[in-house]
N, C-alpha and C positions, 0 to 999 in steps of 0.2 A: 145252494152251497157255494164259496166261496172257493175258487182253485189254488194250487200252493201259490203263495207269493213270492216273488224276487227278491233279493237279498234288499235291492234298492227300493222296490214297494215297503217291505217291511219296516227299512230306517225310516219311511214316512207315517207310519204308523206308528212307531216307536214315538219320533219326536210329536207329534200331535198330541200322543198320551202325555211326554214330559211335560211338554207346554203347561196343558191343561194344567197339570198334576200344582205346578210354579202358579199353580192359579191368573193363570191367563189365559183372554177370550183369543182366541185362534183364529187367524191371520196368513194368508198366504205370506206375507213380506217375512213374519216371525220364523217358517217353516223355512223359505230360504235361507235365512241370515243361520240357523243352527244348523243346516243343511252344507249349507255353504254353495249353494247352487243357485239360480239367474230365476227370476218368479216364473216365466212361462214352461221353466221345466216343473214347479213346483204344481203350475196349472193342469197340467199335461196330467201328470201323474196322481194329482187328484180327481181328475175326471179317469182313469183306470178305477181308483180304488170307489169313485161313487159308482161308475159301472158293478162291480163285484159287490155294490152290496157292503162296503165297509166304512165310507162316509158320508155323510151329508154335506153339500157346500152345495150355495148359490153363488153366482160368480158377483164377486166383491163383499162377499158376506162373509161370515164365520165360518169355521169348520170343526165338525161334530164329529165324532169316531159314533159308528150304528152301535146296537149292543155285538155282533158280530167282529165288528173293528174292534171293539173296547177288546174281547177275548181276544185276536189275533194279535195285538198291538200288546197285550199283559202277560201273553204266552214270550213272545219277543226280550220284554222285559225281563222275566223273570231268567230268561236263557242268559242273556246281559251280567244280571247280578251274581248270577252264580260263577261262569266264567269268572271273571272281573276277582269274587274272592278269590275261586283256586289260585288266579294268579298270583294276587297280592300276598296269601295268608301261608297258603299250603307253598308255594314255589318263592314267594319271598323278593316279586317283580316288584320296580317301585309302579304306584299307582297310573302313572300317565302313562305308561307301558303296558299296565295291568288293564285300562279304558281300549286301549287303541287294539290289542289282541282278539280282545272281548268281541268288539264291536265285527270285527274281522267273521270270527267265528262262531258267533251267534247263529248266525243263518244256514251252516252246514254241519251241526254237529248234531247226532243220531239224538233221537231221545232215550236210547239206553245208556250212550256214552253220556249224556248228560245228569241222567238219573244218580251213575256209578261217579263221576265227579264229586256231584253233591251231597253225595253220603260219605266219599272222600273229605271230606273238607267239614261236614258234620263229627265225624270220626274221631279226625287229628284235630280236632278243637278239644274233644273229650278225652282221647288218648294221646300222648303226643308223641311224633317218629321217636325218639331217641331212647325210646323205653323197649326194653325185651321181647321177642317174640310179637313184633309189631305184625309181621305179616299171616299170620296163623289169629292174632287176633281181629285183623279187620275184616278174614274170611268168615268167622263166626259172626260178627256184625252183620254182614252181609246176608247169611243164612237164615242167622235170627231174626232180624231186624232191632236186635238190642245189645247193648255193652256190654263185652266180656266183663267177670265177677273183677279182676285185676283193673279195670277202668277204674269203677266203681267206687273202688277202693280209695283209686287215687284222688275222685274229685271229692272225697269226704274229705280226706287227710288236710285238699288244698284248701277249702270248706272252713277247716276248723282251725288253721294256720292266717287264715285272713282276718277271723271274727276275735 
């Protein structure tokens, strides 16, 4: 089993996933250059995470996320994305702001505050703040796991005002 990773391991698991994802075969030179870091730190630090168990790399070869990296590396991810909305959607930060925070606080944030986040931002996409009794309704959200009857209501209305 793989021990918690470093803010800085994990951005290398992050971008390896990206890479890949851009459909490209993976490169030390590619991990610096989005890295923004010198290759033999890139080298360095891939030999940690082949130690742990989370990638494959021969030196001057390719590199593979294990299926272990692939989860630690999409766990990562997924923390990214959600961040990154609340910013942008729910708090109204323009995007390059909304990246740079993200990326900041991905690596220390609890997974219940994360959880609560992004049912935050699930939420006020269905209901949105400026409507009545917002905070009484997001606690029932929460309790329930579903949308007060007053949501509800509202995404019919908007529903049938579109079509």
């Amino acid at each position: 089993m793989a021990k918690e990773q470093t803010a800085s391991m994990e951005d290398y698991l992050e971008a390896i996933a990206n890479l890949r994802e851009e459909g490209k075969v993976v490169r030390v030179k590619q991990i610096s250059q989005v890295l923004n870091v010198k290759m033999p730190s890139v080298t360095s630090a891939l030999k940690k995470l082949s130690e742990e168990g989370l990638v494959r790399h021969e030196p001057y070869g390719y590199i593979e996320l294990t299926l272990q990296g692939d989860k630690a590396a999409n766990d990562v991810i997924g923390r990214h994305k959600a961040l990154s909305c609340f910013f942008s959607q729910a708090l109204d930060i323009d995007p390059l702001t909304a990246e740079e925070d993200a990326c900041k606080i991905e690596h220390v944030i609890s997974p219940l505050s994360l959880e609560r986040l992004t049912k935050l931002v699930e939420f006020i996409q269905a209901c949105p703040l400026g409507e009545a009794n917002f905070p009484k309704r997001y606690k029932y959200y929460l309790e329930h796991g579903e949308l007060p009857e007053e949501c509800l209501l509202t995404i019919s209305k908007t529903k049938q005002s579109s079509e």
